[in-house]
TORLUMGU-863100 format. One record per residue (C-alpha): residue in one letter; x, y, z negated. Coordinates in steps of 0.25 Angstrom, whole numbers, padded with zeros to 4 digits, always signed. Each point is the difference from the previous one (the first is absolute). Example, Ala and Ser with C-alpha at 12.3 -4.5 7.8 and 13.67 -1.06 7.14 Angstrom:
2
A+0049-0018-0031
S+0006+0014+0002
This chain:
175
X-0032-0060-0080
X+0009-0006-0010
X+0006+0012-0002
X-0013+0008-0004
X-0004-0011-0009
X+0011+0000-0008
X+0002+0013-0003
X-0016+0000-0004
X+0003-0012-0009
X+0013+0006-0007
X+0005+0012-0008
X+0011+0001+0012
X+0003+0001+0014
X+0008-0007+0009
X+0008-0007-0013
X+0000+0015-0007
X-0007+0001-0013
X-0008+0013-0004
X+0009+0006-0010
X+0013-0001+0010
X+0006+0013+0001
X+0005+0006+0014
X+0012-0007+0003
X-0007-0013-0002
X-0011+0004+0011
X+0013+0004+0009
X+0007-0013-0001
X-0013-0007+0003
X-0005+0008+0010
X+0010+0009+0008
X+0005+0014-0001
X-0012+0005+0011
X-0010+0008-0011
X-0004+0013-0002
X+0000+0004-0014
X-0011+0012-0006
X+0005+0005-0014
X-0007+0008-0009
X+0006+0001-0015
X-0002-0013-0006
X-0007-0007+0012
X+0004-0006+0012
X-0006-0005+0013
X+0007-0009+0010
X-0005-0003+0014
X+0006-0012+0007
X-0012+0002+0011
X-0006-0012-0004
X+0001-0001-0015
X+0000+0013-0007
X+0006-0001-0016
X-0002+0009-0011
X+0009+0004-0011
X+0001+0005-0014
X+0013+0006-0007
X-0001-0006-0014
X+0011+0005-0009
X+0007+0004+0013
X-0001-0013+0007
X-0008-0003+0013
X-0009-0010-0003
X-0012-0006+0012
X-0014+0000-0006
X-0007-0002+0013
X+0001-0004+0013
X-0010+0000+0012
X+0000-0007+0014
X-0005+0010+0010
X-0005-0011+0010
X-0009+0010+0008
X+0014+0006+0004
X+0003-0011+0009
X-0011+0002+0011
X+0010+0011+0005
X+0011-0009+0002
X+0009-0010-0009
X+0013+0006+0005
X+0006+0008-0012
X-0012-0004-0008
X+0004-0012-0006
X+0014-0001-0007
X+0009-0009+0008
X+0002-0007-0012
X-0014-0004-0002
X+0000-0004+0015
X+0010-0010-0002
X-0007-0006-0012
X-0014-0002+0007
X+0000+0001+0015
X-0008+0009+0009
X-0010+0009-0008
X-0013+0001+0008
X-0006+0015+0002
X-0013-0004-0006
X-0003-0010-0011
X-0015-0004+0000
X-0005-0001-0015
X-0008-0014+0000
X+0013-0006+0004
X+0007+0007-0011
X-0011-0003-0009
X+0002-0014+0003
X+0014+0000-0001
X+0001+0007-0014
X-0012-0011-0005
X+0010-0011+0005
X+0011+0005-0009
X-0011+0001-0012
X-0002+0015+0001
X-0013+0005+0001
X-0009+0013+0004
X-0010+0007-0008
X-0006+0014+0008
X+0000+0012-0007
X-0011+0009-0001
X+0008+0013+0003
X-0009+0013+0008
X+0013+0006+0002
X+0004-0010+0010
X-0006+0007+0013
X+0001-0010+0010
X+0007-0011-0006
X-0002-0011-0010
X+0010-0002-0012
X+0001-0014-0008
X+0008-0004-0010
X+0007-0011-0004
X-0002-0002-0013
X+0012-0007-0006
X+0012+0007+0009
X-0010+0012-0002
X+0004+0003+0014
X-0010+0009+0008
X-0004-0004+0015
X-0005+0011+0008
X-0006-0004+0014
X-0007+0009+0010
X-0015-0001-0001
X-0004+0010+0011
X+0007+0007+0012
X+0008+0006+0004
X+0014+0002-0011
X+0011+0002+0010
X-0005-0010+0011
X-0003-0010-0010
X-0013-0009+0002
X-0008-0005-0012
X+0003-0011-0009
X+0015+0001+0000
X+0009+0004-0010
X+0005+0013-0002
X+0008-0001-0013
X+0005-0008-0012
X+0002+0008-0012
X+0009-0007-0012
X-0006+0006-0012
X+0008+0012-0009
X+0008-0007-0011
X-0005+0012-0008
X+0009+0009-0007
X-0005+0010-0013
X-0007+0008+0012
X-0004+0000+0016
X+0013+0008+0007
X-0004+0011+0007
X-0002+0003+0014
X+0013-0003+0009
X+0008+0014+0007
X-0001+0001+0016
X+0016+0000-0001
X+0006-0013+0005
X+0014-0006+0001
X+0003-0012+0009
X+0008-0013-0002
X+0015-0001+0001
C-alpha cells in the first residue's frame, strides 16, 4: 500500500522523478521493459508501471507514469519489477480502495470523484495537489476484477507545447 500512496502523493515513482529520462527508469527499475516508439514518443511497460516519454530537443524526457494495478490479478510474477519487490514486500493481487482511500488520507492526500461519462464501468478521482488520477472499477466484470478496487493510477502529463500522438504497435524490449 505504501507503494501506491506514494507514487499518488509524488511527482515520482519508486524515487524516480517525472522528467527522468530512460536511463534513470533503467537504473531504478531493471532492464525488463518493453519499449513502443513512435517519432517523438515513447511508451515503456515495466507490467506494473507503464511510463511515457517525450523527445524534447533530442532528449528522452518522462511526463507520465501509470500504475496498472488491475494487471496483477493475473499474477505478480514478471509483473512487478524485482526492484520494487525488494523495496516494498509482497504485492497483493487486489487492492481494495477504502483501504487505499484510507491510507492516502493518513499520509494527508485526499479524493474528490470526478464526474466523467466516459468512464463505463468505473469511477475516477483525483487527487487534487499530486493531480494524480485514481481509477477504481465501479461494475463487473474488467479482466476478473470485482467492484471497488483499483484499476489504475495515472501521474498527470507534464504537458509539453502539444498532446503526443498516438504510440506505433512496433516495440523493442529491454537489454
Amino acid at each position: 500500500m505504501d507503494f501506491y500512496v506514494a507514487a499518488t502523493l509524488r511527482n515520482e515513482v519508486a524515487g524516480i522523478p517525472l522528467g527522468a529520462p530512460p536511463e534513470a527508469w533503467e537504473e531504478g527499475l531493471g532492464d525488463d521493459f518493453l519499449d513502443d516508439i513512435q517519432r517523438s514518443y515513447m511508451r515503456r511497460d515495466y507490467g506494473l508501471i507503464e511510463i511515457a516519454f517525450i523527445k524534447r530537443a533530442g532528449l528522452w524526457e518522462s511526463v507520465s507514469t501509470s500504475l496498472q494495478i488491475h494487471r496483477l490479478a493475473h499474477g505478480i510474477d514478471g509483473v512487478v519489477p524485482l526492484s520494487l519487490a525488494r523495496s516494498y514486500g509482497d504485492f497483493s493481487r487486489h487492492v481494495g480502495f477504502d483501504t487505499f482511500r484510507t491510507a492516502l488520507q493518513a499520509q494527508g492526500g485526499a479524493l474528490e470523484e470526478v464526474d466523467d461519462l466516459s468512464m463505463g464501468g468505473f469511477n475516477h478521482f483525483r487527487e487534487a495537489t499530486a493531480r494524480s488520477s485514481v481509477y477504481v472499477v465501479k461494475e463487473p466484470p474488467h479482466d476478473g476484477l470485482e467492484p471497488d478496487v483499483l484499476w489504475s493510477i495515472v501521474k498527470p502529463w507534464a504537458r509539453p507545447a502539444g498532446p503526443p500522438s498516438a504510440p506505433s504497435h512496433a516495440a523493442r524490449g529491454g537489454r
